[in-house]
C-alpha positions in Angstrom: -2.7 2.0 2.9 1.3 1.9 2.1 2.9 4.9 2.4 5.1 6.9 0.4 7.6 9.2 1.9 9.5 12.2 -0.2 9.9 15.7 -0.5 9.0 15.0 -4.0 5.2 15.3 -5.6 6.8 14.2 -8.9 8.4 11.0 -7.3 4.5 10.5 -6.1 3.3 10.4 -9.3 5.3 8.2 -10.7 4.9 5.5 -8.0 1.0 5.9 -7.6 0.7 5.2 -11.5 3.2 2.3 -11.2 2.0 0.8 -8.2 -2.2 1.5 -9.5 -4.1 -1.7 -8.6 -1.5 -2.9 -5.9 -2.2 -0.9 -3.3 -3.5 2.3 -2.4 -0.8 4.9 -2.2 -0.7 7.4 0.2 1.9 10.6 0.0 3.3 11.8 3.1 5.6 14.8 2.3 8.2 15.4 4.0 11.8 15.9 4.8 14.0 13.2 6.1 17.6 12.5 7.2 19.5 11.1 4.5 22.9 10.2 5.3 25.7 11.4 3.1 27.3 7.5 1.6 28.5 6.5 -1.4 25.7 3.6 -2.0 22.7 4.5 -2.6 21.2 1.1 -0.5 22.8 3.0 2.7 21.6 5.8 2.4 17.3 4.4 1.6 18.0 1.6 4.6 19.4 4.6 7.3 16.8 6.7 6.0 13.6 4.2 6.5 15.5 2.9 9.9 15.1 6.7 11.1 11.9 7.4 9.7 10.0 4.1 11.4 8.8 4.9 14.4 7.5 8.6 13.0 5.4 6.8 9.9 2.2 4.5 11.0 2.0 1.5 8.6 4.1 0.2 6.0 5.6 2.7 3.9 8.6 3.3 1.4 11.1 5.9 0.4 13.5 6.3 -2.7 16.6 7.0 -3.8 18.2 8.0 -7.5 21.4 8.8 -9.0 23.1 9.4 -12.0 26.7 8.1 -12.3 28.2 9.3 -15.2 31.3 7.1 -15.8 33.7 9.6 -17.2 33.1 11.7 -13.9 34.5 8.7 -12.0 30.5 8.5 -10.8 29.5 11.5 -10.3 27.2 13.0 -9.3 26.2 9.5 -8.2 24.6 9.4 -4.5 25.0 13.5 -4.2 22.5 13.9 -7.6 19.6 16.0 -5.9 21.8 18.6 -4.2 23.9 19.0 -7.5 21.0 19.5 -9.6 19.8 21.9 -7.4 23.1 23.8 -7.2 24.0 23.6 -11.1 21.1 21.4 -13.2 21.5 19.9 -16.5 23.5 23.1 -17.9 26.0 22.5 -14.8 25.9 18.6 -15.8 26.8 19.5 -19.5 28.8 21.9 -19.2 31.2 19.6 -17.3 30.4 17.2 -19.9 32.0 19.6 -22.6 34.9 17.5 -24.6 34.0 13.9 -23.1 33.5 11.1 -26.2 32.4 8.8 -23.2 29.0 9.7 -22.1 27.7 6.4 -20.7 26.4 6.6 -17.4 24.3 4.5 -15.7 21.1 6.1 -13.6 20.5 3.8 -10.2 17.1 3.9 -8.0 16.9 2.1 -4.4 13.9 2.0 -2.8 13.6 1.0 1.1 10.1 -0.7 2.4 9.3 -0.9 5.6 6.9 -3.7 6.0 6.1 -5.7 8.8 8.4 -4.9 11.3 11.9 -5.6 8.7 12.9 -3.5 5.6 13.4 -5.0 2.1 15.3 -3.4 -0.8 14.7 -3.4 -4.3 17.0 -1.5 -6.9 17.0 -0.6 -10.3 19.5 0.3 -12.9 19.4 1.4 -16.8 22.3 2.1 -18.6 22.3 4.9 -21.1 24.1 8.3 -21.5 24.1 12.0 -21.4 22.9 14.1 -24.5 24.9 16.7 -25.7 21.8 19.1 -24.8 18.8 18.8 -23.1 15.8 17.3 -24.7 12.2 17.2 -24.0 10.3 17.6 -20.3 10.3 15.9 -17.2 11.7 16.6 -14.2 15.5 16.9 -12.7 18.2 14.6 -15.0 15.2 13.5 -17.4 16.1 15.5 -20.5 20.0 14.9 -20.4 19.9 11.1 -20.0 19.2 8.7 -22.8 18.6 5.2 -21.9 19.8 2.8 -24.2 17.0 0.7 -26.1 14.8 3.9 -26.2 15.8 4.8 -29.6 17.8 7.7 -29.1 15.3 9.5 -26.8 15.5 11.4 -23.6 13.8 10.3 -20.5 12.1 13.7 -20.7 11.5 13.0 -24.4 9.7 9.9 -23.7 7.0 11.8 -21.3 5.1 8.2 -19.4 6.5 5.7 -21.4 9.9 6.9 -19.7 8.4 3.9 -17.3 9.2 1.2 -19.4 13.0 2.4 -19.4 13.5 4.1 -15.8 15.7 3.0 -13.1 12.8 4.1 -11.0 10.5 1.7 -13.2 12.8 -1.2 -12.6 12.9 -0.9 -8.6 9.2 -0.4 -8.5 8.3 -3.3 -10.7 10.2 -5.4 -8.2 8.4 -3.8 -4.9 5.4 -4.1 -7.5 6.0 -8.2 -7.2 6.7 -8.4 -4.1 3.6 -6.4 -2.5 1.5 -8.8 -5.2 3.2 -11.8 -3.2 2.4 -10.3 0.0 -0.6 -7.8 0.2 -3.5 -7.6 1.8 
């Protein structure tokens, strides 16, 4: 059984349809200590460091931000807490007069497996809408990847995982459990 550790049931989801006939995916909930850093790999390594010797068996946690360029980054590594404190209207409203929208969403997810912890980000480029589109969950009907044809993630319901940051970083812990599973 690998593990998946969040505070998040949507995050869950996501992962246990991504990682379906890999492994079976267990969902420990919980709260964690996740160190305040500006990179996102700091912050999933510190986390999984601290949460090894409470978690039995391999298991993973992850990470996501949005970094909006013309906010020099943010809200970058501090994403959850500001959508909790001001959501998408907070995220547009600061948005209000920009041309440059781009930002670039970022996911890194920390394994612990085997006694050592292995990395695997993911990052799409895309940009914020000028109003918030479609479902989801969190950022997911602000941001538009590019090469989804002008769609929110929260427009583009599952098939957001062919586009998501979340998507890329799991198809590369995808490979590597393939590699090395049991």
């Amino acid at each position: 059984m690998l593990y998946f550790v969040s505070s998040n049931a949507h995050k869950y989801e996501e992962f246990r349809r991504m990682l379906s006939g890999v492994a079976d995916l267990g969902f420990v909930e919980a709260e964690y200590l996740e160190p305040q850093a500006e990179d996102l790999e700091e912050v999933v390594v510190t986390s999984a460091k601290w949460l090894s010797p409470y978690i039995r068996g391999p298991f993973f946690i992850e990470d996501s931000g949005l970094f909006i360029d013309s906010l020099g980054g943010f809200p970058g590594p501090y994403s959850s807490y500001v959508f909790k404190r001001i959501g998408n209207s907070g995220i547009l409203k600061l948005m209000e007069g920009f041309k440059n929208r781009e930002a670039i969403f970022v996911s890194a997810i920390a394994l612990s497996f085997q006694g050592r912890i292995e990395v695997f980000k993911g990052e799409v480029r895309g940009e914020i809408a000028e109003r918030a589109r479609g479902g989801g969950w969190g950022f997911d009907p602000i941001f538009i990847p590019y090469g989804s044809g002008g769609l929110t993630y929260g427009e583009l319901g599952e098939r957001k995982d062919l586009f998501s940051h979340r998507g890329l970083s799991c198809k590369k812990l995808r490979e590597f459990l393939e590699e090395r599973w049991e």
